[in-house]
N, C-alpha and C positions, 0 to 999 in steps of 0.2 A: 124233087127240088129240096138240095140240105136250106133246113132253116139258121139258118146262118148265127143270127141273135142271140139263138138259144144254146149255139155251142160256143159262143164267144160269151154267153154267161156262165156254163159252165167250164170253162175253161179261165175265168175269173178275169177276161179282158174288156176296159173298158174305150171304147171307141169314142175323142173327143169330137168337138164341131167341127171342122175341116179349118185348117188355118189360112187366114186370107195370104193372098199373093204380096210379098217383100218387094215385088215391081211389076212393071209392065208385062202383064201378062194372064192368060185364065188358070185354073189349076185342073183343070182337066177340059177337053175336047169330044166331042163324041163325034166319029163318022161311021155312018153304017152303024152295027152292032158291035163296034170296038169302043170302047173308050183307053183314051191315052190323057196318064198322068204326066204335068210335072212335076219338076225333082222337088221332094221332099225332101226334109231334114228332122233331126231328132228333138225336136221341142216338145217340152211338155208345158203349157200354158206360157207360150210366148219362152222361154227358157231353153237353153239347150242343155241336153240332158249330160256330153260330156262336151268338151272344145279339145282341138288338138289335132296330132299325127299319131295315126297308129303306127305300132314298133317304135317310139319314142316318148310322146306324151302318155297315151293309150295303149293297153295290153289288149291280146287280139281279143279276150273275154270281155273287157269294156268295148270295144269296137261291137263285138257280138252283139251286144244290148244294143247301142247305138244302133246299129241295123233294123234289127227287132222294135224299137221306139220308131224311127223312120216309116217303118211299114204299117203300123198302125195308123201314122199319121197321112201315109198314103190311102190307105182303108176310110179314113175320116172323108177324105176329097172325093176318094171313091163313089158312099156311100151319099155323100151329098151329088155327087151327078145322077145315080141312079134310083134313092131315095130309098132303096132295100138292098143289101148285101145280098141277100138268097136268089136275085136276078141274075147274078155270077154264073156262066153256064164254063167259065174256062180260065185261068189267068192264063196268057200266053206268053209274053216277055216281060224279064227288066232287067234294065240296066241299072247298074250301082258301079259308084264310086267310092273307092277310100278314098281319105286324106293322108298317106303314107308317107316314112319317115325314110329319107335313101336307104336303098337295100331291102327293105321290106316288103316281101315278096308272097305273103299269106292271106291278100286277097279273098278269098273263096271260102275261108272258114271264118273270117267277117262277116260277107255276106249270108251265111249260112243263116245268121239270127234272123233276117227278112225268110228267105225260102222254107226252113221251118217252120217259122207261125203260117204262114200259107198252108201248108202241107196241114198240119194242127188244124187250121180252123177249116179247110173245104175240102180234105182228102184227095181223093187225086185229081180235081180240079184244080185243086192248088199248085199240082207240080207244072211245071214254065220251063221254055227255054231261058238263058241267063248270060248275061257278059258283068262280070267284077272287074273293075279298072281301076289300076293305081293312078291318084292323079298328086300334082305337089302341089296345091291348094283345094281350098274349094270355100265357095262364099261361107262368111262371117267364123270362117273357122270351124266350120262343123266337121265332123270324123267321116259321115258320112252321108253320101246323096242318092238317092234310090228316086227312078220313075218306072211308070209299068205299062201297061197294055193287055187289057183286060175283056175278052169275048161276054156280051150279055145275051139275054132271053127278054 
């Protein structure tokens, strides 16, 4: 079992409290030995970390972060359903969303900022299947919405 803590300290990441739900609804479900997240977004202490469309307001490199911030804050929901990251025996899915500007069609090196820190922090536990979806919103204007689905021990 990777200890997970230990490579998200070295790796100089730090994982906040899980942020409460914007509405009706849990931030994650557990059936069986899956847990499924919902959509996250890029907050860092209540803040979002950009606002906007990528390929307009956001370059896919801001987007990149945005993802990457997302996913930690999916990791935070995570780690509060499961109480130990190192329980992680799989990430299996996620989906993400951009907030994309017409025409912008580079999705996928967006989402790369989430699928990397995975890959970074659990090896190849970390690698998942993936669908990146352009969408022309998404609540409070965030860049971007990432949920996941996640096999435990």
């Amino acid at each position: 079992m990777i200890n997970v803590e230990a490579k998200l300290t070295e790796l100089g990441i730090v994982i906040p409290e899980a942020p409460k739900p914007g509405a009706v609804y849990v931030p994650a479900k557990t059936v069986g030995n899956l847990v499924y997240t919902s959509g996250q977004d890029c907050r860092i202490d209540g803040k979002l970390l950009y606002e906007g469309k990528v390929g307009s307001d956001l370059t896919v490199e801001q987007g990149y972060e945005a993802a990457r911030q997302t996913m930690i804050n999916c990791l935070a929901v995570l780690r509060a359903e499961l109480g130990d990251l190192s329980r992680v025996k799989q990430v299996v899915k996620l989906l993400a969303f951009v907030n994309s500007a017409p025409g912008f069609v580079e999705q996928p090196y967006v989402i790369n900022g989430a699928s990397e820190l995975l890959e970074e922090i659990f090896g190849e536990k970390g690698q998942h299947a993936r669908s990146a979806i352009a969408a022309n919103e998404l609540p409070f204007n965030t860049p971007v919405e990432i949920e996941m689905i996640v096999e435990f021990e």
